[in-house]
Biopython code that builds the backbone (N, CA, C, O; Angstrom):
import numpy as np
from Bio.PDB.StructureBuilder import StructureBuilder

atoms = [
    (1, "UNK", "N", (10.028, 26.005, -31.078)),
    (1, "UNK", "CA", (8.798, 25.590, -30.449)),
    (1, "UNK", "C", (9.017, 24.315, -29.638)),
    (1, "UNK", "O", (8.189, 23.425, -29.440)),
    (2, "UNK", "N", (10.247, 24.380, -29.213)),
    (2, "UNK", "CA", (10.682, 22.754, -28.367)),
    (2, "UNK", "C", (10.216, 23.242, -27.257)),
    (2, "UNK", "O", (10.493, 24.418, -27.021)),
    (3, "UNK", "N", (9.425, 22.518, -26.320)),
    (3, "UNK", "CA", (9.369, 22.695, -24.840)),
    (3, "UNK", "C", (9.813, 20.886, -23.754)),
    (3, "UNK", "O", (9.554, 19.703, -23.978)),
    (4, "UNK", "N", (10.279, 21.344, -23.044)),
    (4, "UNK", "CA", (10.710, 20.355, -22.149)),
    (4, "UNK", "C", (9.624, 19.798, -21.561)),
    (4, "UNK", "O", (8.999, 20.495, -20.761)),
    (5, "UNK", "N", (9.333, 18.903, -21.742)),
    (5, "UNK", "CA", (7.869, 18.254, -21.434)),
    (5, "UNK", "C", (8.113, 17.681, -19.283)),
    (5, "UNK", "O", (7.429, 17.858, -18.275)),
    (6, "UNK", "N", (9.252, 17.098, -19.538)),
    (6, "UNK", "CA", (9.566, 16.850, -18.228)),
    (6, "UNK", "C", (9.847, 17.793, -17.126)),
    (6, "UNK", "O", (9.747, 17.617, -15.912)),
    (7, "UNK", "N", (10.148, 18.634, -17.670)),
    (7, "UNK", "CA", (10.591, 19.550, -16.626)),
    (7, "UNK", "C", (9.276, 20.718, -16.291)),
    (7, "UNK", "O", (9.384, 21.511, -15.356)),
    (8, "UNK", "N", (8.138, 20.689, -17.127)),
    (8, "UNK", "CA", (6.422, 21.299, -16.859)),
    (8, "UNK", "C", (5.507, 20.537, -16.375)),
    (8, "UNK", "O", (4.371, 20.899, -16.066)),
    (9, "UNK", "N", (6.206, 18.851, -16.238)),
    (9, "UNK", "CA", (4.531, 17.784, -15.803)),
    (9, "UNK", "C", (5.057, 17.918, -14.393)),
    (9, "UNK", "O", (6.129, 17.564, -13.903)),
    (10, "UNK", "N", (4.017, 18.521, -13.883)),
    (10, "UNK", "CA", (3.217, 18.070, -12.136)),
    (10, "UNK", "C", (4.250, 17.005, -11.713)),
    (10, "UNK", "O", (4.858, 17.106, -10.648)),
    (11, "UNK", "N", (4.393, 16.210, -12.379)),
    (11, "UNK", "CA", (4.681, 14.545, -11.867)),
    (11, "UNK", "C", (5.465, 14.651, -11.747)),
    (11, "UNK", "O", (5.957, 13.878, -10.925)),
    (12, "UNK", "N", (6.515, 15.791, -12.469)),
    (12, "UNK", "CA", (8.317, 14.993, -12.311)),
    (12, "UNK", "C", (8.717, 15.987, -11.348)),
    (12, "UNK", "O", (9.885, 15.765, -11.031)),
    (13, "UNK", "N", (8.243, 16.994, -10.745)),
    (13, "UNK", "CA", (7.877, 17.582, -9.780)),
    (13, "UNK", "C", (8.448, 16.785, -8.352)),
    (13, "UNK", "O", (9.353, 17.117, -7.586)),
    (14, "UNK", "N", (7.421, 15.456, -8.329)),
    (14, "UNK", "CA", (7.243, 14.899, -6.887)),
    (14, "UNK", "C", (8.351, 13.799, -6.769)),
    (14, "UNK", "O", (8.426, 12.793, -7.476)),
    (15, "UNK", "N", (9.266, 14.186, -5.677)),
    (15, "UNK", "CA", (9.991, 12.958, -5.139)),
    (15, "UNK", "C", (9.785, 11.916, -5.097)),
    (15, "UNK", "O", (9.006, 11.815, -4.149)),
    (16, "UNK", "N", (9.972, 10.815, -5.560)),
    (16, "UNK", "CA", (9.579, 9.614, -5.456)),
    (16, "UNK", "C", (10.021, 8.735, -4.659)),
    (16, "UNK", "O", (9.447, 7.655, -4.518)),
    (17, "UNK", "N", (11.422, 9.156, -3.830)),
    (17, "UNK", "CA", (11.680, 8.222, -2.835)),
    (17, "UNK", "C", (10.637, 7.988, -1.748)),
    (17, "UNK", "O", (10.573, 6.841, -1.306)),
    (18, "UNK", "N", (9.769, 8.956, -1.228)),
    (18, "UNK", "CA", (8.262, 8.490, -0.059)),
    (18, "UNK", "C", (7.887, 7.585, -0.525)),
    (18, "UNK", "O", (7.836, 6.509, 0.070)),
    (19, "UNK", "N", (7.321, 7.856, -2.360)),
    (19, "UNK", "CA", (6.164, 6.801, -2.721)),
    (19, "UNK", "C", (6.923, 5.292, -2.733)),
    (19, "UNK", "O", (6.658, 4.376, -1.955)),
    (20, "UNK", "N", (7.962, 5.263, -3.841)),
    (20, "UNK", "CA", (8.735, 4.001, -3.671)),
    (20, "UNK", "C", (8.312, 3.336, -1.847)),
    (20, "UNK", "O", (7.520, 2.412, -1.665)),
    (21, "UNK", "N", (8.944, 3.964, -0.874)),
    (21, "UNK", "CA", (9.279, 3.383, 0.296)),
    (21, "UNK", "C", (7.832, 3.159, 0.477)),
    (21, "UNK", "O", (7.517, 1.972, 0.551)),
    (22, "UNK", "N", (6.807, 4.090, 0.573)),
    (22, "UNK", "CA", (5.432, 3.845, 0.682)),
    (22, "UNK", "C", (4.866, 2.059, 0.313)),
    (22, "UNK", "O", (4.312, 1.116, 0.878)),
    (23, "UNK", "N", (5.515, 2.471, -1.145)),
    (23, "UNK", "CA", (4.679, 1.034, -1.886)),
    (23, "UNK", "C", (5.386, -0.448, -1.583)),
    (23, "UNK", "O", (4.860, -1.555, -1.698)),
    (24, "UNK", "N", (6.987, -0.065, -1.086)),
    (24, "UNK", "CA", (7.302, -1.131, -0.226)),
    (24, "UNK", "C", (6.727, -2.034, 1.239)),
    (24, "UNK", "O", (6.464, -3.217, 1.453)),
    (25, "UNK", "N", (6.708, -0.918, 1.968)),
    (25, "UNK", "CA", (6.362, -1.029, 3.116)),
    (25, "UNK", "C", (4.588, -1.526, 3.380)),
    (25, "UNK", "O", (4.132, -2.070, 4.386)),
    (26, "UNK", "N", (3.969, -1.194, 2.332)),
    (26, "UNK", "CA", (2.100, -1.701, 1.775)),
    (26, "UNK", "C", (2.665, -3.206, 1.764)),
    (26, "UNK", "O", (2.364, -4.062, 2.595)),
    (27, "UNK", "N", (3.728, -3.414, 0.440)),
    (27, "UNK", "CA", (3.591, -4.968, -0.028)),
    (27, "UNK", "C", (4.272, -5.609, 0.995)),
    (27, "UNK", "O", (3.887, -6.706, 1.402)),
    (28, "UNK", "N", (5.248, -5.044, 1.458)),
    (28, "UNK", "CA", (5.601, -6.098, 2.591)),
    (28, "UNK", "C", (4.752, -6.199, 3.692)),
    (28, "UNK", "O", (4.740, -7.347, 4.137)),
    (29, "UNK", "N", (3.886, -5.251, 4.420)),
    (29, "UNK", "CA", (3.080, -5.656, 5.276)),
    (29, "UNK", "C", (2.174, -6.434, 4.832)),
    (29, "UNK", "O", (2.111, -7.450, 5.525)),
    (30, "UNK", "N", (1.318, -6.417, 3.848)),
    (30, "UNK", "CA", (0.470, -7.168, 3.421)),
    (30, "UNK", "C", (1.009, -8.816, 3.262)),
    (30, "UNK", "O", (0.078, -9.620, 3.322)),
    (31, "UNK", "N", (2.128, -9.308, 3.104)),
    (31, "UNK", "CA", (2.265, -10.345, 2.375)),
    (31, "UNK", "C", (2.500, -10.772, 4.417)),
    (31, "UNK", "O", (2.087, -11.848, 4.850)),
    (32, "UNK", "N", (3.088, -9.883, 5.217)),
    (32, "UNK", "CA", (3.446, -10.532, 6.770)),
    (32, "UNK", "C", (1.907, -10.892, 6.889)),
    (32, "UNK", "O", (1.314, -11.966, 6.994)),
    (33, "UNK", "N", (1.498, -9.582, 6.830)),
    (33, "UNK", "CA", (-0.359, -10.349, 7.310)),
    (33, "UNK", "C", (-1.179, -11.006, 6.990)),
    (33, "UNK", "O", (-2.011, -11.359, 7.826)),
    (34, "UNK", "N", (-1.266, -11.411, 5.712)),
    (34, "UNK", "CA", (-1.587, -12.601, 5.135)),
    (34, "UNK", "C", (-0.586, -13.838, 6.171)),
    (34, "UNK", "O", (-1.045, -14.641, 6.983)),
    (35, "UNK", "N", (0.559, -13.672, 5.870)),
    (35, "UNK", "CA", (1.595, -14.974, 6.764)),
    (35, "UNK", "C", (1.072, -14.815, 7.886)),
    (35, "UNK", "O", (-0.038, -15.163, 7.485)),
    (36, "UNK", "N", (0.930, -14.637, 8.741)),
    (36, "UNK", "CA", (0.652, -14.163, 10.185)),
    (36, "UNK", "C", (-0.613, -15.152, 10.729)),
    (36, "UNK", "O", (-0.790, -15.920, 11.675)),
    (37, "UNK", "N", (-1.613, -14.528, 9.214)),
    (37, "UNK", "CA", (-3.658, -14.951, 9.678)),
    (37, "UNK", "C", (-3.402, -16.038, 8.631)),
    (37, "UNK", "O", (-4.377, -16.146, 7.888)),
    (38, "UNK", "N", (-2.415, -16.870, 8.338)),
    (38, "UNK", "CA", (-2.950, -17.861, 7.702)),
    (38, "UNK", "C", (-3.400, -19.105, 8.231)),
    (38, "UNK", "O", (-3.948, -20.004, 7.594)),
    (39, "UNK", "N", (-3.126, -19.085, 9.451)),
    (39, "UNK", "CA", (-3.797, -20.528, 9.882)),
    (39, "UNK", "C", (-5.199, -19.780, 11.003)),
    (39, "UNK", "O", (-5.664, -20.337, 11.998)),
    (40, "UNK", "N", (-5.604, -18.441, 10.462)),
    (40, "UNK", "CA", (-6.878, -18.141, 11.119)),
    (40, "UNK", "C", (-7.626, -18.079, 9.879)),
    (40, "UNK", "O", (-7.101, -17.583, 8.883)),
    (41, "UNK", "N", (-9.122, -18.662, 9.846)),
    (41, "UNK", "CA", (-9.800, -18.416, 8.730)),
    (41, "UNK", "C", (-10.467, -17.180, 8.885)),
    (41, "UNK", "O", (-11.605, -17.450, 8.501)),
    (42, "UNK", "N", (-10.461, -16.430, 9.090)),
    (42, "UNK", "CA", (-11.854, -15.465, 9.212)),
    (42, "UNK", "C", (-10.808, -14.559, 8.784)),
    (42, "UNK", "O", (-9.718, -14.234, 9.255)),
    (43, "UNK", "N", (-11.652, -14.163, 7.459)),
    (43, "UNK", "CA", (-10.783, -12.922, 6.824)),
    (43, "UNK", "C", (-11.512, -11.504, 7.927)),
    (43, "UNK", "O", (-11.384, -10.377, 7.449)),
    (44, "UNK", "N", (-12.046, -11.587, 8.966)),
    (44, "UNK", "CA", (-12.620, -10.404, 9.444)),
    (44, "UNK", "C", (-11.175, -9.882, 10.768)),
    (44, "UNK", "O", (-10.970, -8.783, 11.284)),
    (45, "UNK", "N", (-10.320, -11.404, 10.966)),
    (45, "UNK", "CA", (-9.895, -10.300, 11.456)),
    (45, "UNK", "C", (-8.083, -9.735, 11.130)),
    (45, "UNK", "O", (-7.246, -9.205, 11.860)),
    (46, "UNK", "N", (-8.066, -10.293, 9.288)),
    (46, "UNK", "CA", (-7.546, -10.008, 8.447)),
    (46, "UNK", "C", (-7.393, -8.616, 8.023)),
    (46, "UNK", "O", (-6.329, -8.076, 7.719)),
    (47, "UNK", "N", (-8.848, -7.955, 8.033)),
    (47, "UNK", "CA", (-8.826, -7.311, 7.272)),
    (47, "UNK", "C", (-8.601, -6.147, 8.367)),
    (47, "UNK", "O", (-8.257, -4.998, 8.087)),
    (48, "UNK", "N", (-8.833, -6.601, 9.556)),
    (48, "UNK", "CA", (-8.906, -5.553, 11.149)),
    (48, "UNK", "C", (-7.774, -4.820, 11.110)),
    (48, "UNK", "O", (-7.589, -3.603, 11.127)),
    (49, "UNK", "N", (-6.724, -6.153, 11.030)),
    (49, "UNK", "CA", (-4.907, -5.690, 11.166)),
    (49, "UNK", "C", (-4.701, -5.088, 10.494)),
    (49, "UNK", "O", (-3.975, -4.137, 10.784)),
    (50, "UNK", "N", (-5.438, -5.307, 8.513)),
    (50, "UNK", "CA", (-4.972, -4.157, 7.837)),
    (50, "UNK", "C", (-5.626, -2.964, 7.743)),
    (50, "UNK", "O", (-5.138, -2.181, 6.928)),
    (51, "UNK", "N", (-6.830, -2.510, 8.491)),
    (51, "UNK", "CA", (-7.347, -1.560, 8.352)),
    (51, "UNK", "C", (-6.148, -0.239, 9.679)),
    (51, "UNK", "O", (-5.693, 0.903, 9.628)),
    (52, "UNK", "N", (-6.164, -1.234, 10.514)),
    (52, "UNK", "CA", (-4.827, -0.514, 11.393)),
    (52, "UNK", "C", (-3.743, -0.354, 10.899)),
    (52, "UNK", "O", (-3.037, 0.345, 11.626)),
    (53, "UNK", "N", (-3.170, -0.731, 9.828)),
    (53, "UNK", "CA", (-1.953, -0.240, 9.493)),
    (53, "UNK", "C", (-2.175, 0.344, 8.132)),
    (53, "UNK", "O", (-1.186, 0.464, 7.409)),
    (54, "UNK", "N", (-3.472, 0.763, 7.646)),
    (54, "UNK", "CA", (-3.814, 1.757, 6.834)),
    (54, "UNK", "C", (-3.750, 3.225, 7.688)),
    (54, "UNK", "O", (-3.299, 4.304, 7.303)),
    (55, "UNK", "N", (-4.165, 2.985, 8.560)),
    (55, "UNK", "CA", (-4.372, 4.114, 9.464)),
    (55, "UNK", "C", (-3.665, 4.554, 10.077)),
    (55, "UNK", "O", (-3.944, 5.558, 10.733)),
    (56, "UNK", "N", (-2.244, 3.874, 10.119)),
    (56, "UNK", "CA", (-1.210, 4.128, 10.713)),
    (56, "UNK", "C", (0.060, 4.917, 9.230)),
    (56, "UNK", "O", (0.976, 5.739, 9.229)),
    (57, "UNK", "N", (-0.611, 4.075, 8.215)),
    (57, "UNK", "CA", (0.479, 4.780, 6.877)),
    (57, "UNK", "C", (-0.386, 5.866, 6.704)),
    (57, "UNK", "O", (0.445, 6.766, 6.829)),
    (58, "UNK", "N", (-1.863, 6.666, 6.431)),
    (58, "UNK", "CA", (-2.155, 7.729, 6.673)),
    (58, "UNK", "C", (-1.915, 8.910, 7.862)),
    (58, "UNK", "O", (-2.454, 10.017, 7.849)),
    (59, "UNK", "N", (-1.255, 8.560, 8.588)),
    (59, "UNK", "CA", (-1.138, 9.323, 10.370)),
    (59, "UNK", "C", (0.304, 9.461, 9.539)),
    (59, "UNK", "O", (0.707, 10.617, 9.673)),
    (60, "UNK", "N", (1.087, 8.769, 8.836)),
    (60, "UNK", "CA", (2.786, 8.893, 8.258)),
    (60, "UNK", "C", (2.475, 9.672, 7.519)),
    (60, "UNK", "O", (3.254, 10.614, 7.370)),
    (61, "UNK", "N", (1.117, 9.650, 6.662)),
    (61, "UNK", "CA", (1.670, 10.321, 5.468)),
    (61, "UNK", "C", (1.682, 12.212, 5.570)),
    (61, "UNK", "O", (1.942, 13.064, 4.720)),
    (62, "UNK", "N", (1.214, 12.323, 7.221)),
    (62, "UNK", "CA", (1.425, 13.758, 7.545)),
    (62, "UNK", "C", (2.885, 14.216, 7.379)),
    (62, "UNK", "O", (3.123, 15.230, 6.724)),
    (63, "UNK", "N", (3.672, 13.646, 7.837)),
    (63, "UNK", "CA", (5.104, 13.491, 7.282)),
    (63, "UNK", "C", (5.593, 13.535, 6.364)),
    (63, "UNK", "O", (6.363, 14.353, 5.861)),
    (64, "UNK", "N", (5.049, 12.343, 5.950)),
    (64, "UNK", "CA", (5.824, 12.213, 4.595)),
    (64, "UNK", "C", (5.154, 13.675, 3.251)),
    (64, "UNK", "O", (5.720, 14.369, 2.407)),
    (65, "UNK", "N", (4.407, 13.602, 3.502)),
    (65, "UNK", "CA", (3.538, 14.782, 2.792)),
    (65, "UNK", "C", (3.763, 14.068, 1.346)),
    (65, "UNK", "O", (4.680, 14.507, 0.653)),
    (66, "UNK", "N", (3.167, 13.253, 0.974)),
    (66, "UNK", "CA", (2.481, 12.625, 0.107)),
    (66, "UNK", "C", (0.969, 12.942, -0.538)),
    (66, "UNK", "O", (0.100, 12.980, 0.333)),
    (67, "UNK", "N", (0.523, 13.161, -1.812)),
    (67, "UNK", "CA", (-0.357, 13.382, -2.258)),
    (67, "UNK", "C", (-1.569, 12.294, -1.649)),
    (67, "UNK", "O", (-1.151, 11.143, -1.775)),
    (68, "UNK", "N", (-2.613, 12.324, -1.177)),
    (68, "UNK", "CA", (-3.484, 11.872, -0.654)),
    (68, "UNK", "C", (-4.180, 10.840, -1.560)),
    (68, "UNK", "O", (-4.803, 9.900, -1.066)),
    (69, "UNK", "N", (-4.057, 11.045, -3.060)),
    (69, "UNK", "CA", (-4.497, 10.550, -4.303)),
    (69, "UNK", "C", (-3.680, 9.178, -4.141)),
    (69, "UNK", "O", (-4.139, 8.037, -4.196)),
    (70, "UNK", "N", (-2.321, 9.589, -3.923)),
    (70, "UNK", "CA", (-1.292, 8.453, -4.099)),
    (70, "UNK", "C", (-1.415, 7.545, -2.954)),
    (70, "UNK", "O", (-1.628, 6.380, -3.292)),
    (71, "UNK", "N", (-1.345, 7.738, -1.808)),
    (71, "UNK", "CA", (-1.336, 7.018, -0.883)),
    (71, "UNK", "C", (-2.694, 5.646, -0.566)),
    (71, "UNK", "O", (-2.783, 4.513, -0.092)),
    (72, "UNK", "N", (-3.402, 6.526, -1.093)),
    (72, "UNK", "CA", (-5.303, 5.727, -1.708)),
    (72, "UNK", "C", (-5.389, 4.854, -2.108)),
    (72, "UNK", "O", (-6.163, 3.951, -1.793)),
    (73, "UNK", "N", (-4.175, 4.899, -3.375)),
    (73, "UNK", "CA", (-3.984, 4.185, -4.500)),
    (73, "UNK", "C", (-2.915, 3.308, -4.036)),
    (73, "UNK", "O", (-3.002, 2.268, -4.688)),
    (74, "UNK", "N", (-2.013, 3.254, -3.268)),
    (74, "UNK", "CA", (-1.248, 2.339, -2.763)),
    (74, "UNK", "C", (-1.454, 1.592, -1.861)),
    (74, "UNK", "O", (-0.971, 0.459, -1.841)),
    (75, "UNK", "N", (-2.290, 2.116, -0.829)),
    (75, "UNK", "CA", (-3.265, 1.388, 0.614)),
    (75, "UNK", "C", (-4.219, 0.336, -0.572)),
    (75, "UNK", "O", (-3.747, -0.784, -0.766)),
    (76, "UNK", "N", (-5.410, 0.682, -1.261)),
    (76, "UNK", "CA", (-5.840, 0.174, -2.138)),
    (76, "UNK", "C", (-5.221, -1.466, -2.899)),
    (76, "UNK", "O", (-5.662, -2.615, -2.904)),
    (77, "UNK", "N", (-4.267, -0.938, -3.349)),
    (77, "UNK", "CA", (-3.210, -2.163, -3.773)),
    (77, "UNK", "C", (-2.477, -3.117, -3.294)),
    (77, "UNK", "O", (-2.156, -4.186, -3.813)),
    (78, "UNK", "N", (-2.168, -2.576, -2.030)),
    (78, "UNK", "CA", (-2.051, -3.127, -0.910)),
    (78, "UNK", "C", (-3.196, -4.741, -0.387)),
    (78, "UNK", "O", (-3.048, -5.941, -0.158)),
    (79, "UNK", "N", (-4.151, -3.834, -0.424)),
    (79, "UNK", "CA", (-5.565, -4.350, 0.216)),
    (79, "UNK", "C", (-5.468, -5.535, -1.230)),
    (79, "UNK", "O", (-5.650, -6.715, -0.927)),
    (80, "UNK", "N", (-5.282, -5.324, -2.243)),
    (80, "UNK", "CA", (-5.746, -6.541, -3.212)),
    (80, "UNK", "C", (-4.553, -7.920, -3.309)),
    (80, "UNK", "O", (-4.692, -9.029, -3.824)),
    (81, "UNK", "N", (-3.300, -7.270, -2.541)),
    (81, "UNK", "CA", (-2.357, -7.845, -2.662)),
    (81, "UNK", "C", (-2.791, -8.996, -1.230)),
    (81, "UNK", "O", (-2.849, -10.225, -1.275)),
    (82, "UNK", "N", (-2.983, -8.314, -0.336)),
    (82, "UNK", "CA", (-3.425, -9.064, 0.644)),
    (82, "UNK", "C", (-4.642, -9.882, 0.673)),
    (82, "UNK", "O", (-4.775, -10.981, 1.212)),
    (83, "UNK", "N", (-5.591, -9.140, -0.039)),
    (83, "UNK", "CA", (-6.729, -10.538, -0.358)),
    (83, "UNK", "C", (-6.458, -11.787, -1.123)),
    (83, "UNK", "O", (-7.133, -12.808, -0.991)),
    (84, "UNK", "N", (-5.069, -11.620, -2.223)),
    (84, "UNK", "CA", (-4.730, -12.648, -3.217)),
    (84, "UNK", "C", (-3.739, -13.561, -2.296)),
    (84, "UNK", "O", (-3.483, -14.765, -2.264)),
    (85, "UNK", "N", (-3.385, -12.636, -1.701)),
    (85, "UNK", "CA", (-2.496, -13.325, -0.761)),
    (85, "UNK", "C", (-3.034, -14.630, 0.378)),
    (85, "UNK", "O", (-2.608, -15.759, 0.620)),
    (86, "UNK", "N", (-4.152, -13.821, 0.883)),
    (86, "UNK", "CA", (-4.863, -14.959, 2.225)),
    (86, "UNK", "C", (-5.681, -16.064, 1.348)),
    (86, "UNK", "O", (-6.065, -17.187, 1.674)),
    (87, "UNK", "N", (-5.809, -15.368, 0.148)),
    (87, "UNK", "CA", (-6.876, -16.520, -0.341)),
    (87, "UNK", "C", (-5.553, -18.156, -1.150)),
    (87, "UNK", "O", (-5.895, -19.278, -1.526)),
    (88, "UNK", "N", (-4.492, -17.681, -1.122)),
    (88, "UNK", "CA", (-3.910, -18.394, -1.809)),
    (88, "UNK", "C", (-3.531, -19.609, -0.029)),
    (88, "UNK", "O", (-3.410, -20.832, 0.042)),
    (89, "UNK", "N", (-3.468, -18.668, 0.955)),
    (89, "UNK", "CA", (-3.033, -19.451, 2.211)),
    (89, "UNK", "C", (-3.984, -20.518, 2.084)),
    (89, "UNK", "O", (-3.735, -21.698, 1.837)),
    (90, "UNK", "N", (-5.801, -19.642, 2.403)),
    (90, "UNK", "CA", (-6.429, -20.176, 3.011)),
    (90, "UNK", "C", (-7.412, -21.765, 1.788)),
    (90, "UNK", "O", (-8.205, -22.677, 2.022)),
    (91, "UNK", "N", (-6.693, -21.237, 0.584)),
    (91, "UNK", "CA", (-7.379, -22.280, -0.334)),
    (91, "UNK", "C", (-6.230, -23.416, -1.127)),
    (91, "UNK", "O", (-6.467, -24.284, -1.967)),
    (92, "UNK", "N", (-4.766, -22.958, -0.404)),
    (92, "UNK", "CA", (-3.993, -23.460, -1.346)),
    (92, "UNK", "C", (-3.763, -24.653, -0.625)),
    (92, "UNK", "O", (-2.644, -25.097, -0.886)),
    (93, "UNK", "N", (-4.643, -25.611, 0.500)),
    (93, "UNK", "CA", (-3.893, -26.995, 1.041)),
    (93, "UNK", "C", (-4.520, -28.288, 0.063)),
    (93, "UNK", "O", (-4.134, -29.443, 0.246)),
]
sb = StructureBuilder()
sb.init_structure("model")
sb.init_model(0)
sb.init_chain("A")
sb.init_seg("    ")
for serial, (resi, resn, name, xyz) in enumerate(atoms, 1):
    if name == "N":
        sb.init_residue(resn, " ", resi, " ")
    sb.init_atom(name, np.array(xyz, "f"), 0.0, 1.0, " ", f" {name:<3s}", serial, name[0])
structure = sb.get_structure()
């Protein structure tokens, strides 16, 4: 009654080199754009740049063919990394 648990989950299924590179390419943009708008205060047009390069890693992820769930969840994380990020610019003098 042994069954291979890894080799039946959904999950171990999906390549992970996209997502890895995915979740790189989120944190490193986020931490440039935070660097970038830190001597602009207006998180509005913070959040502009990253709404364009959300929209630009969704237009990839036709490519990459990434679960839509995942990519959500990494744009998402992204977005919190970059708010902790500008707020540390814009409050840390």
């Amino acid at each position: 009654m042994e069954s291979d648990f890894l080799t039946e989950n959904a999950f171990a299924q999906i390549d992970s080199r996209p997502i890895f590179a995915l979740f790189l390419i989120t944190l490193v943009a986020a931490y440039l754009i935070a660097r970038f708008y830190k001597d602009h205060y207006e998180m509005n047009k913070v959040l502009k740049a990253y709404s364009i390069f959300a929209v630009s890693i969704f237009l990839m992820n036709i490519f990459l063919g990434l679960k839509i769930a995942l990519v959500i969840g990494i744009v998402l994380m992204g977005l919190v990394v970059l708010i902790f990020r500008s707020n540390t610019y814009f409050y840390g003098r």
